[in-house]
C-alpha positions as CSV (number, residue, x, y, z in Angstrom):
1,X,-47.3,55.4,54.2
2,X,-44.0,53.2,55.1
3,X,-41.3,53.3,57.4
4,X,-37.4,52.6,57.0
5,X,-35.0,52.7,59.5
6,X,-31.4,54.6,59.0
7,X,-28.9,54.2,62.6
8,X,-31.8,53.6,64.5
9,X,-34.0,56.3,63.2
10,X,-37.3,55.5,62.0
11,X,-38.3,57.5,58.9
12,X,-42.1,57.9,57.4
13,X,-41.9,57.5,53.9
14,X,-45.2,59.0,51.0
15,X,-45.2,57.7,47.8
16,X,-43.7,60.3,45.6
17,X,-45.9,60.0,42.2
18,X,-44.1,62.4,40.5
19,X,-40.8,60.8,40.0
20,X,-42.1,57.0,40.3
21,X,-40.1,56.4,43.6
22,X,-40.3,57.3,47.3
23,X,-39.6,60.7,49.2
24,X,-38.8,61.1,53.0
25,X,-40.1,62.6,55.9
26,X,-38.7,62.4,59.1
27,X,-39.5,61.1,62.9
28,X,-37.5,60.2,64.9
29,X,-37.3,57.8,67.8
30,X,-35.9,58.4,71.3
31,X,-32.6,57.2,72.0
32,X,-31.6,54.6,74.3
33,X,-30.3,56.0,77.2
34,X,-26.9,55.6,78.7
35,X,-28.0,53.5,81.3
36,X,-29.5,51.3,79.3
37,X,-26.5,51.3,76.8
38,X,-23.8,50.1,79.8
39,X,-27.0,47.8,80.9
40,X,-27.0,45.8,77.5
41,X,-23.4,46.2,76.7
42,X,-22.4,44.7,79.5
43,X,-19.9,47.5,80.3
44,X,-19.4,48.3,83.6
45,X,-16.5,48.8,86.0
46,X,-15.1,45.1,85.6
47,X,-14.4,45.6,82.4
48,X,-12.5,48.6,82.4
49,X,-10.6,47.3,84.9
50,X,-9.6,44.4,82.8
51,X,-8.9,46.6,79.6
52,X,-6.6,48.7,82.1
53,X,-4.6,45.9,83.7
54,X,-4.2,44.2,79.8
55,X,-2.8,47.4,78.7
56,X,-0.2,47.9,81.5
57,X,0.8,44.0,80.7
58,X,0.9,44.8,77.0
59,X,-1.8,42.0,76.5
60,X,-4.0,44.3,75.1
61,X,-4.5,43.8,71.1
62,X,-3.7,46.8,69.2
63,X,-6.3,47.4,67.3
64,X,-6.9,49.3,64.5
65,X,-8.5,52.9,65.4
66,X,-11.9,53.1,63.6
67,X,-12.9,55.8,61.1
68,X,-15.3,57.5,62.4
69,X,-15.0,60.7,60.2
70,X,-18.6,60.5,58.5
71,X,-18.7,59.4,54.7
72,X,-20.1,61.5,52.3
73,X,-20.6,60.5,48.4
74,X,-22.0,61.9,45.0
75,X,-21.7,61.6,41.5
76,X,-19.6,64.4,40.6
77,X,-16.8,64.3,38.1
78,X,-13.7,63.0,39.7
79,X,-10.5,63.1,39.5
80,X,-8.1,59.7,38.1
81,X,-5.3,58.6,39.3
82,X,-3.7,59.7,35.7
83,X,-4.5,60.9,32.4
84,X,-7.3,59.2,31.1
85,X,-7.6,57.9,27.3
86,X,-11.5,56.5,28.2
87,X,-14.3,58.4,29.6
88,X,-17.1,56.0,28.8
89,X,-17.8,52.4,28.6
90,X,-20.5,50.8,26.1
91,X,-20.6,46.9,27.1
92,X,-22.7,44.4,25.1
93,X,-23.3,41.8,27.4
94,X,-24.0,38.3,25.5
95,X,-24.9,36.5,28.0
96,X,-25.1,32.7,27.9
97,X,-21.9,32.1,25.7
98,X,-21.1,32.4,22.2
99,X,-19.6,30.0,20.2
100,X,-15.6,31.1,19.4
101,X,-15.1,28.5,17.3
102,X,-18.1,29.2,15.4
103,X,-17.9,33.1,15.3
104,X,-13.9,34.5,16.1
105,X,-11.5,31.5,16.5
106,X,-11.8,29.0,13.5
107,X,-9.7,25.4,14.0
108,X,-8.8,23.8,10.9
109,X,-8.3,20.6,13.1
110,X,-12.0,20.4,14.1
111,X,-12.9,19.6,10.2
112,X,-9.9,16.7,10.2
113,X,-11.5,15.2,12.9
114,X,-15.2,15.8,12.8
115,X,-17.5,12.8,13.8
116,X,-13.9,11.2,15.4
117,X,-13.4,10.9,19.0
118,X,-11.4,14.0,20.4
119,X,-7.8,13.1,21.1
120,X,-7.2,14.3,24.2
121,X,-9.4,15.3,27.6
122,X,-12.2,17.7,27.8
123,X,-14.0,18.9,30.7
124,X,-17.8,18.3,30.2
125,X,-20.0,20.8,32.2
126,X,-23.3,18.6,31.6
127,X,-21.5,14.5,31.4
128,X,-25.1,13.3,31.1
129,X,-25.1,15.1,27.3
130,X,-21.6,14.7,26.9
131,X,-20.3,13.0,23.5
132,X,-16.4,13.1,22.8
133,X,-17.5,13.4,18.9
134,X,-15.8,16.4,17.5
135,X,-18.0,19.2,15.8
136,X,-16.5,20.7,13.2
137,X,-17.9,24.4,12.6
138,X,-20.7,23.9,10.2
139,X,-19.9,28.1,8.8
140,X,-16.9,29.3,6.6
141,X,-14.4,31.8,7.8
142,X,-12.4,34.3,5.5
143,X,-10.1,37.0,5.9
144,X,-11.3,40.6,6.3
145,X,-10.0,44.3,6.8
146,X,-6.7,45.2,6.7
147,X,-5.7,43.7,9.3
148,X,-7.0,40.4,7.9
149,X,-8.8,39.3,10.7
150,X,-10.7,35.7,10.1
151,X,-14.5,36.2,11.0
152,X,-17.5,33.7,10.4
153,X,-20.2,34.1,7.6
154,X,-22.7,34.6,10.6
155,X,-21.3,37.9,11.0
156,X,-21.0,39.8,7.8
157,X,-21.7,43.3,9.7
158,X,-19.2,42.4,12.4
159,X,-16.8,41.4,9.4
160,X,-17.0,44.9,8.5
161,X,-14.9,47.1,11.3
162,X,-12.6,44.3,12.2
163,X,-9.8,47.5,11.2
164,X,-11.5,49.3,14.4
165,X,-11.6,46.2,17.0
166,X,-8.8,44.3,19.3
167,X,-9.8,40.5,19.3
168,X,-9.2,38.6,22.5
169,X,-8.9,35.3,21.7
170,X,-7.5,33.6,24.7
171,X,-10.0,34.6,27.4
172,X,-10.3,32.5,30.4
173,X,-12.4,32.6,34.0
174,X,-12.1,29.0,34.5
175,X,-15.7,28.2,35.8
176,X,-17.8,26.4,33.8
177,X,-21.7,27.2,35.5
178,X,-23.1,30.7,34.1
179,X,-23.6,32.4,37.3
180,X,-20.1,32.2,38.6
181,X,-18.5,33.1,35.4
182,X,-20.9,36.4,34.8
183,X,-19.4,37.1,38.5
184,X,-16.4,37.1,37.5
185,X,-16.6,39.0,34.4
186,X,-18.9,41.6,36.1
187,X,-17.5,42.0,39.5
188,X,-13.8,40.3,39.1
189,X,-15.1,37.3,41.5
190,X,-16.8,34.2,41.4
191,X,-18.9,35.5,44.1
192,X,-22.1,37.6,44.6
193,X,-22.9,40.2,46.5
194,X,-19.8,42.5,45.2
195,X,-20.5,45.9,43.1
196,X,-20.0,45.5,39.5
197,X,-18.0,47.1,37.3
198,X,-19.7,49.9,36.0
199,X,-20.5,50.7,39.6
200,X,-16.9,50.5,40.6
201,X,-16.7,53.7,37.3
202,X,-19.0,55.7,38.3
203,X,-17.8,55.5,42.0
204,X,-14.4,56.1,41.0
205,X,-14.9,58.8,38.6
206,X,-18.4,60.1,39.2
207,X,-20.5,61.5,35.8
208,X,-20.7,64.0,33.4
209,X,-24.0,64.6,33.7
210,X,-25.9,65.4,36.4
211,X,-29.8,65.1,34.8
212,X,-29.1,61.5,33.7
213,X,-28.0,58.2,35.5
214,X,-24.0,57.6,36.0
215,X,-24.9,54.1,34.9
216,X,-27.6,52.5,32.6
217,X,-28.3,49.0,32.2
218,X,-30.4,48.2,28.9
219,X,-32.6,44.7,29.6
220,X,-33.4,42.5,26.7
221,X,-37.8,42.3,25.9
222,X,-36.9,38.4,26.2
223,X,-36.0,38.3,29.9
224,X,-33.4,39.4,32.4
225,X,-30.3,37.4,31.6
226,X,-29.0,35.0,34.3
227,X,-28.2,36.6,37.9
228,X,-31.0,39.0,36.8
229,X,-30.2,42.2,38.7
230,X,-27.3,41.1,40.1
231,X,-25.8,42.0,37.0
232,X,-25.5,45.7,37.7
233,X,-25.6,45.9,41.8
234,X,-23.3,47.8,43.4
235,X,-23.0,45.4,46.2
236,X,-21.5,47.1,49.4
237,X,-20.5,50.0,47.4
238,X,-23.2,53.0,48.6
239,X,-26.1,52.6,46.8
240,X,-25.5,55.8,44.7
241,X,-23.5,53.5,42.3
242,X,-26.0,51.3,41.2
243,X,-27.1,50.9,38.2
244,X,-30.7,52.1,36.8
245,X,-32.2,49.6,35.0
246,X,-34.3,50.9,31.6
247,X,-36.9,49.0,30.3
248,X,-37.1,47.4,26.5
249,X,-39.9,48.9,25.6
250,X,-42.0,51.9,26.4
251,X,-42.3,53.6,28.8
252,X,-38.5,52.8,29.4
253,X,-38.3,54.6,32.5
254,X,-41.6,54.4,34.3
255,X,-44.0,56.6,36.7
256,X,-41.8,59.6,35.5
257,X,-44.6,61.6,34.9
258,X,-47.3,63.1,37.2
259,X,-51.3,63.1,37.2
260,X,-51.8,65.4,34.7
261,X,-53.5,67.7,37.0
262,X,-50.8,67.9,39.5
263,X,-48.3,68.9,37.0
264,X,-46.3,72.4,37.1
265,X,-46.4,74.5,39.9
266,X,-47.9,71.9,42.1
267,X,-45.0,69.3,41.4
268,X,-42.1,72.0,42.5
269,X,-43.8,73.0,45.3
270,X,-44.4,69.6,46.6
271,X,-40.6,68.4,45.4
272,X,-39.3,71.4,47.5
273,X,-40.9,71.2,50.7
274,X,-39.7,67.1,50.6
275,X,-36.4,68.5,49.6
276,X,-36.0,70.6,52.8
277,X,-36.9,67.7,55.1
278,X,-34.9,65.3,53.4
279,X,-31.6,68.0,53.9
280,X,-32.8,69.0,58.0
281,X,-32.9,65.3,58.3
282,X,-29.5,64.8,56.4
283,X,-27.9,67.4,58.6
284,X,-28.9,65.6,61.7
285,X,-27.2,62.4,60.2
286,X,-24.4,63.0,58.6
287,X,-22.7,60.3,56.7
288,X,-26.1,58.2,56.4
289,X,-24.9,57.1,52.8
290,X,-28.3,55.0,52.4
291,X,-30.0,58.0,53.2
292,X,-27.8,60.0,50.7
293,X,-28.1,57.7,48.3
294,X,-32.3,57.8,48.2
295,X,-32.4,61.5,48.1
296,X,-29.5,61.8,45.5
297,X,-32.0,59.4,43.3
298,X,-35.4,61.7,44.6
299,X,-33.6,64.7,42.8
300,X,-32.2,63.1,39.5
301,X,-35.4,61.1,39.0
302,X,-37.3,64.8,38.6
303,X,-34.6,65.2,36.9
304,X,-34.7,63.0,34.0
305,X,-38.8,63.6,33.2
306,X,-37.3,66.3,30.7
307,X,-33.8,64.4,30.3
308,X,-34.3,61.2,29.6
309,X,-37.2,61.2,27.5
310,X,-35.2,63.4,25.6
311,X,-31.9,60.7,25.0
312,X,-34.1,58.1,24.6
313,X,-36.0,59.5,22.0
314,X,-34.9,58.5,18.7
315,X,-37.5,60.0,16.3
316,X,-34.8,62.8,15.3
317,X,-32.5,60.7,14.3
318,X,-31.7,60.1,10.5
319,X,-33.4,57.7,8.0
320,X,-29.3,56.8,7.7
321,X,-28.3,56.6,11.3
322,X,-31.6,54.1,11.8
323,X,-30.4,52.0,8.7
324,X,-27.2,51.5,10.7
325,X,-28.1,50.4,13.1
326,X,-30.8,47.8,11.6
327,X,-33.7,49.7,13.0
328,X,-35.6,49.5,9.7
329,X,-35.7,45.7,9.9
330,X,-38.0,43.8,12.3
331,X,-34.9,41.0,13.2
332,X,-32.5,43.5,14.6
333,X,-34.5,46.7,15.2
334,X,-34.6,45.9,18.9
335,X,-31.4,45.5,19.6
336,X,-30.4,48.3,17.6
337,X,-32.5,50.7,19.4
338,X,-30.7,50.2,22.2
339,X,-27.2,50.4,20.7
340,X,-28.7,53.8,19.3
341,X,-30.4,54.8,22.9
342,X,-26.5,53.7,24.6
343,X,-24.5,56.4,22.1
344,X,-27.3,59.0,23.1
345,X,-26.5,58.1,26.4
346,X,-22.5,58.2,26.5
347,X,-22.9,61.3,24.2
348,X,-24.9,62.9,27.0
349,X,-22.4,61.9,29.8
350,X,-23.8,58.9,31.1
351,X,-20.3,57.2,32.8
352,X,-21.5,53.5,31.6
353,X,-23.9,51.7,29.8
354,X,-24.5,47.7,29.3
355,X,-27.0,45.7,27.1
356,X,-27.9,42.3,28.1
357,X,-28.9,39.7,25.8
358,X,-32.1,37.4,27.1
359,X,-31.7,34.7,29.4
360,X,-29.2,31.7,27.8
361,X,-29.4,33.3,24.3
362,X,-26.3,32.2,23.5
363,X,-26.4,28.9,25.5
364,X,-26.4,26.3,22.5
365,X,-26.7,22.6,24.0
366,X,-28.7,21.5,21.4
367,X,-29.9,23.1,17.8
368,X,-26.6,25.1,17.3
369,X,-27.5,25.3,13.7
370,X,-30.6,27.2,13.9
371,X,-29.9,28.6,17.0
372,X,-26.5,30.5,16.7
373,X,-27.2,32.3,13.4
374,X,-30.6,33.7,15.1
375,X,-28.5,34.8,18.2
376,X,-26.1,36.4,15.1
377,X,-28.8,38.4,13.1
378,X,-30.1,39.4,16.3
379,X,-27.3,41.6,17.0
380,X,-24.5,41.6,14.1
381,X,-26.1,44.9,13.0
382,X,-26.7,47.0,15.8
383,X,-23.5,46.5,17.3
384,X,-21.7,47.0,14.1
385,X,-23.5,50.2,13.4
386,X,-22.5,51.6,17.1
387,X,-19.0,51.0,16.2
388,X,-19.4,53.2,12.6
389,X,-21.5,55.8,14.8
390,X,-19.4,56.5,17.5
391,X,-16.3,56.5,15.0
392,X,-18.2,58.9,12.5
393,X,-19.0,61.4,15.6
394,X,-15.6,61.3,17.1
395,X,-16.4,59.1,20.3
396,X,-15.2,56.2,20.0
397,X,-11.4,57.2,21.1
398,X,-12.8,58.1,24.3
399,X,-15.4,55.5,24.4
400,X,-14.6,51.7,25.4
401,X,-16.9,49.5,23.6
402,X,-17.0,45.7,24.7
403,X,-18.6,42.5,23.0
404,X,-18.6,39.6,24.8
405,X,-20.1,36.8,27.1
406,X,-19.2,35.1,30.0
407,X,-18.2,31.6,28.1
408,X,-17.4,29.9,25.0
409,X,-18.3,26.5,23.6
410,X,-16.8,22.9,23.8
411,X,-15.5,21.4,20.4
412,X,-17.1,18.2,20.7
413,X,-21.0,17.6,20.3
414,X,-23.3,18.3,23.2
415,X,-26.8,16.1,22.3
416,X,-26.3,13.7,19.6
417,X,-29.3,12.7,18.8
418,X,-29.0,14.2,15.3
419,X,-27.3,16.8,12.4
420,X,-30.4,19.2,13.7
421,X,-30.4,18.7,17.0
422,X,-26.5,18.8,18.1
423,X,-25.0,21.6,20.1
424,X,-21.8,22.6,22.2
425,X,-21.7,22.4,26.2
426,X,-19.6,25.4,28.2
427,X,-16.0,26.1,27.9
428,X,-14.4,29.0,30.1
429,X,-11.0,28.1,29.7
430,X,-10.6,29.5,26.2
431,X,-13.2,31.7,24.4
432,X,-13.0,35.0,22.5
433,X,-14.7,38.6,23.1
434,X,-13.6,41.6,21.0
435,X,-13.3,45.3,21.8
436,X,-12.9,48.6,20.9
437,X,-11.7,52.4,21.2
438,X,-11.0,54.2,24.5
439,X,-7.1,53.3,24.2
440,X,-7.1,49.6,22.5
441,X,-5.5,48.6,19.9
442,X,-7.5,48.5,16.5
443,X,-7.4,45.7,13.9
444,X,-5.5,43.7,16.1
445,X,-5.9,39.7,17.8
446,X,-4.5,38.9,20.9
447,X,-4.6,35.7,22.3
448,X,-4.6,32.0,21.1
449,X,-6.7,28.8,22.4
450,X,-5.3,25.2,21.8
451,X,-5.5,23.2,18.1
452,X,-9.4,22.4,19.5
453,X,-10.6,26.0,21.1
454,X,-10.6,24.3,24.6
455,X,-8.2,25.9,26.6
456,X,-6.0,29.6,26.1
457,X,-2.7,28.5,25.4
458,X,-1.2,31.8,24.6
459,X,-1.6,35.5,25.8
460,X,-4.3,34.7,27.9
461,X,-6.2,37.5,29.7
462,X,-8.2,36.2,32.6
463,X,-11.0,38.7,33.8
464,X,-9.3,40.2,36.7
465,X,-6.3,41.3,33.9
466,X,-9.3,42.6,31.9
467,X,-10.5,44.6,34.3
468,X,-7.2,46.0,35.4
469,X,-6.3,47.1,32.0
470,X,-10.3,48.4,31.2
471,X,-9.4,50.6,35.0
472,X,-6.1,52.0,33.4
473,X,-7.6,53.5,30.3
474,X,-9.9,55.1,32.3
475,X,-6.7,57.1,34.3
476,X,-7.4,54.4,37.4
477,X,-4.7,52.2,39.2
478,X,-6.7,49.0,39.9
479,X,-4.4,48.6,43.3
480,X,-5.2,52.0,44.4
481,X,-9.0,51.9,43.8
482,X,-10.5,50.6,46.6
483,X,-12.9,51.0,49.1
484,X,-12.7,50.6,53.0
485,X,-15.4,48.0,54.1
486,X,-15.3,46.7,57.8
487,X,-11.8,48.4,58.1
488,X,-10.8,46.0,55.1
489,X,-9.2,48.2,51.5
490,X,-11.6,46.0,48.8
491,X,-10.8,46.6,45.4
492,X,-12.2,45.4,41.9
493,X,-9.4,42.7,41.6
494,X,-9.1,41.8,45.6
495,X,-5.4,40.1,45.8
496,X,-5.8,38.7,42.6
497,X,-2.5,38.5,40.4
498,X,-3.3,40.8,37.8
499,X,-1.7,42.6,35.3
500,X,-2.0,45.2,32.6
501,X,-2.0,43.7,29.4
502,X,-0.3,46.2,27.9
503,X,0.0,44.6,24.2
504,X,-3.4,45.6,23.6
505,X,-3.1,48.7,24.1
506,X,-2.1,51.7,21.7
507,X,1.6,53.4,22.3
């Protein structure tokens, strides 16, 4: 037995083995009396007085009336602002940042000066490794699709649907730690503590499904990457909007199931009579989004016993399908499991699903060499193959499907204590992510960094113009989606000068 508290109310809580969380019962305290109220609040006849006599004066500050209509919220389909082109959001999060100059972004004057001194300024995020040596790309790039896109040897899948991607080549956040820039990628600030994007979707526009989570977040068996959960909160969004994280390996979703011999008629009887309590406590407390929020995630979790076993199950799919996506190979059948799992997902109405790499994957100080083509194999498949699968199925025009991390690489060495052990230190003032379908452009780059890779020089999209445009395929107006917090309109971008970038989009 445990207690929680919602506006003063004290609620007994039983562990609910059925659905692996917690179901409510109510008791509640007695409330403070009025005296007691005017006793601590210090409002008696003085202060009336005063408020009176400031009024008459017109001394009295006019402030805003409160909102004091209770709040209620639910993941129903909504309604955009405008016509949609997107209705779901596939993010590949690579977190710890890949190499552009290595991968997307090749610089023909890093092999005139490799092993020089860089001519110019750079802005070391570790000095203490710092060398000013440049570091040619040690891969070869060549031309591919019809767009003719350029695209390293370490990704020969990737290389492959460059005709059905937009490249975004002059990214830029500006802050060169990890956490700070995954802030601002996920929730349009350098900050914590603020919902994320998928949370600001499925807020927004609710789900399509009502057996299944509006918003999935698929964790790497490696490790959580950096910021851990923060990475899908919903910060002071109601908690409805969070995301449910799913586990790498099985059981992905756990305590789903019952004791064996409590199954059946037992389990809907029990789930009933908590249902009941949990709505003649609701009605006594309207607006209790907290409370809402817990029983809204009591009811989907029984749920998704039948549901999600059912989209994460990938036994009936295709000898083919599972060759796409690598799943017949040890290297990448991870990874492509869960691009697989994510198109079951979307296809089942799920609003928005990201997969995290492990912790600093991508992070390359030292051993770039090794390192990088590993992070490459890893995924070059998988994420390939989701592209050719939603495509072949008819999704990906309505599906947004992003590849990216929160940071790029430096062009000078990071470590030199040897050809082996060299690497490249942060760069957030010029990388490259690519994406695709929902309303982008296809076999299209957008976007150029400086003669090195340093800095974005041209057509650069900083992440709060990414996420306006991402908010207007999806039918939203990223100034008109907001949320009231302390009498204060928050939005995803917050004041920030953002635009639509409109050139990457299709007419």
């Amino acid at each position: 037995m445990q207690t929680h508290s919602f506006a003063g109310k004290t609620l007994k809580v039983l562990f609910d083995w059925s659905v692996g969380s917690q179901a409510l019962t109510m008791n509640s305290t007695a409330c403070n009396s009025r005296r007691h109220f005017f006793a601590q609040s210090g409002f008696g006849l003085g202060s009336v007085a005063l408020a009176w006599l400031l009024k008459q004066d017109n001394l009295l500050a006019n402030a805003p009336r409160p909102d004091l209509d209770p709040k209620s919220f639910d993941l129903l389909p909504k309604r955009p602002h405008f016509q949609p082109r997107a209705k779901a959001m596939i993010s590949m999060f690579m977190q710890g940042g890949p190499s552009h100059m290595d991968l997307f972004d090749p610089k023909p004057a890093l092999d005139k000066y490799d092993g020089q001194k860089f001519p110019g300024e750079i802005k070391y995020d570790n000095a203490a490794q710092a060398s000013p040596k440049v570091l040619a790309s040690p891969w070869k790039f060549q031309k591919h699709g019809q767009c003719g896109m350029d695209v390293s040897e370490l990704l020969p899948h990737f290389a492959g649907i460059v005709d059905d991607v937009c490249l975004l080549r002059g990214m830029h956040t500006g802050v060169n730690n990890h956490g700070q820039s995954i802030y601002a990628l996920q929730n349009g600030r350098v900050l914590g503590g603020r919902p994320t994007l998928g949370s600001w979707l499925t807020y927004a526009l609710g789900s399509e499904t009502s057996n299944l989570p509006a918003f999935v977040a698929l964790t790497d068996p490696r490790g959580l990457p950096v910021l851990g959960v923060a990475n899908w909160e919903n910060g002071w969004l109601p908690s409805l909007f969070q995301g449910t994280a799913v586990r790498s390996k099985e059981p992905r979703i756990p305590n789903l199931d019952p004791p064996p011999h409590l199954r059946g008629t037992a389990q809907e009887n029990y789930l009933s009579f908590l249902e009941k309590l949990n709505r003649d406590h609701l009605r006594e407390h309207p607006g209790e989004t907290d409370l809402e929020a817990r029983i809204a995630s009591y009811e989907l979790a029984a749920k998704m016993q039948t549901a999600a076993k059912e989209a994460m199950d990938i036994t009936g799919e295709s000898a083919a399908t599972k060759r796409l996506y690598g799943i017949d190979e040890p290297v990448t059948a991870e990874f492509g499991t869960r691009c697989l799992i994510a198109r079951r997902l979307v296809e089942r109405g799920v609003r928005f699903v990201q997969l995290y790499t492990g912790n600093q994957t991508w992070d390359h100080h030292g051993s770039i060499r090794t390192g990088l083509p590993a992070a490459c194999k890893y995924i070059d498949k998988g994420s390939a193959g989701l592209i050719t699968d939603l495509k072949a199925r008819g999704l990906l025009d309505s599906t947004v499907v992003h590849w990216g991390g929160e940071m790029g690489r430096l062009p000078v060495i990071q470590n030199d204590t040897g050809p082996t052990k060299v690497g490249r230190d942060h760069n957030t003032y010029g990388f490259s992510m690519w994406v695709a379908g929902g309303g982008f452009k296809n076999g299209f780059t957008y976007g150029e960094t400086d003669e090195f890779g340093h800095h974005a020089v041209k057509d650069i999209v900083h992440h709060f113009d990414y996420h306006a445009t991402l908010l207007h395929l999806f039918g939203l107006d990223y100034q008109k989606l907001t949320f009231k917090r302390n009498g204060t309109e928050m939005s995803l971008v917050d004041g920030q000068s953002a635009r639509l970038v409109g050139e990457i989009l299709r007419g």
